[in-house]
C-alpha positions as CSV (number, residue, x, y, z in Angstrom):
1,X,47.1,46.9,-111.9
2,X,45.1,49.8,-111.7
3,X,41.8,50.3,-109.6
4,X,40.1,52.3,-112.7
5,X,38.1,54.2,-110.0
6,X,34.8,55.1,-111.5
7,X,34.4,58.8,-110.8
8,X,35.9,62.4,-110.1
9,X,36.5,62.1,-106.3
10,X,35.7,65.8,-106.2
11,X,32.4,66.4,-108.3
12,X,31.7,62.8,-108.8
13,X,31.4,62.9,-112.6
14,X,31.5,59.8,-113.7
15,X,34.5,58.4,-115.4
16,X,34.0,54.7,-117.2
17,X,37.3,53.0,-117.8
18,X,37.9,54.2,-121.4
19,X,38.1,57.9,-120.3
20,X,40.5,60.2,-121.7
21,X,39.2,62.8,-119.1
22,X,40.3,60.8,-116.0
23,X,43.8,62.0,-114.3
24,X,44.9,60.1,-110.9
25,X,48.4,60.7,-109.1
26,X,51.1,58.3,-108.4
27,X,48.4,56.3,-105.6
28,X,45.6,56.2,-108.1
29,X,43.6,59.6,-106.8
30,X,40.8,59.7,-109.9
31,X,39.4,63.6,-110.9
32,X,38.2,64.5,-114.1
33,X,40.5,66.9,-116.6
34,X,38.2,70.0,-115.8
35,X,38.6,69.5,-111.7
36,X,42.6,68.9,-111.8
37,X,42.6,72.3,-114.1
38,X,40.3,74.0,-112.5
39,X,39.6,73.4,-109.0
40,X,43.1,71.2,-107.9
41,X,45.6,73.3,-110.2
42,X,47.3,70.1,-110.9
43,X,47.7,69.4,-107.2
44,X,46.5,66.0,-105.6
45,X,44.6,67.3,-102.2
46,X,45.6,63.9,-100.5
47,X,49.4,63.4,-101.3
48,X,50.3,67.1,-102.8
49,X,51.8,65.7,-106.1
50,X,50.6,65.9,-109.5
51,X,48.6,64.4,-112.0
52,X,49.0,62.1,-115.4
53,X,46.5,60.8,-117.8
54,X,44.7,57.7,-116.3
55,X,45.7,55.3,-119.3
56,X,42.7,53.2,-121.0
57,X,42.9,49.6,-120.4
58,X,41.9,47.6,-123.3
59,X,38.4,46.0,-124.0
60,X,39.3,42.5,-125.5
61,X,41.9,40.0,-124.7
62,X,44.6,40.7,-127.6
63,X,47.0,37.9,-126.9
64,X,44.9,35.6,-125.3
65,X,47.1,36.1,-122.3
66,X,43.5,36.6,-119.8
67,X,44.5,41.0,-120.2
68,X,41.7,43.3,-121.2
69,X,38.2,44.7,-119.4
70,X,36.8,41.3,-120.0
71,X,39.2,39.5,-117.1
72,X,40.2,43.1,-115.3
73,X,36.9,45.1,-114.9
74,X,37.2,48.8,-113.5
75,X,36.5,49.1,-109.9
76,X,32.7,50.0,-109.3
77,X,33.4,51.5,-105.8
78,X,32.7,55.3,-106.2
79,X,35.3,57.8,-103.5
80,X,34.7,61.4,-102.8
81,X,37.7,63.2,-100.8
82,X,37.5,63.0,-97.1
83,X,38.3,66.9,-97.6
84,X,36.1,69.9,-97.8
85,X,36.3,72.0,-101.1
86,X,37.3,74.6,-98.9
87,X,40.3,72.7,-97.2
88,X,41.5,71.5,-101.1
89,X,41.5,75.4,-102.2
90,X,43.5,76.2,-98.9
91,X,45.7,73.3,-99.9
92,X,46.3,74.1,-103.2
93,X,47.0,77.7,-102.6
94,X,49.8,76.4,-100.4
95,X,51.5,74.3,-102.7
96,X,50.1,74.9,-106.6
97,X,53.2,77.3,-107.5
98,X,55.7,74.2,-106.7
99,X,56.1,72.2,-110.1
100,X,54.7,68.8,-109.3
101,X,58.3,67.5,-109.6
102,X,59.9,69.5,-106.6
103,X,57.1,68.5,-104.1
């Protein structure tokens, strides 16, 4: 299941599990909307691929089946990138024009 990382790993906005602002890539990177726009151009700066809404896990239990935030709680161990900001733009100017799919 996933981590639910608790913040952007670039500007380290926090991002609590029922986020609709939270994107991670296929190994569960975690940036806010406004970085993967902005900064990242869609582009991961650890693998190079592409990012998808981080989908809300939910609060309660429905089916009694030990599911939900309750028995799963979001990870509370904040990441920042092991990369400078100038090594991601250098990255992402390498690779942004590629569609995510052809990486």
């Amino acid at each position: 299941m996933l981590e639910l990382r608790p913040n952007c790993e670039y500007c380290d906005t926090g991002l609590p599990p029922d986020s609709g602002e939270a994107m991670i890539c296929t190994y569960e990177c975690t940036f806010c909307r406004t970085c993967v726009e902005t900064h990242l151009r869609n582009v991961c700066p650890t693998c190079g691929g592409g990012f998808q809404p981080r989908p809300v896990r939910p609060r309660a239990d429905f089916r009694g089946r030990g599911l939900g935030l309750s028995n799963h709680p979001p990870s509370t161990d904040r990441r920042r990138l092991k990369f400078s900001h100038d090594d991601i733009a250098e990255h992402v100017a390498r690779i942004a024009e590629i569609p995510p799919d052809r990486r």
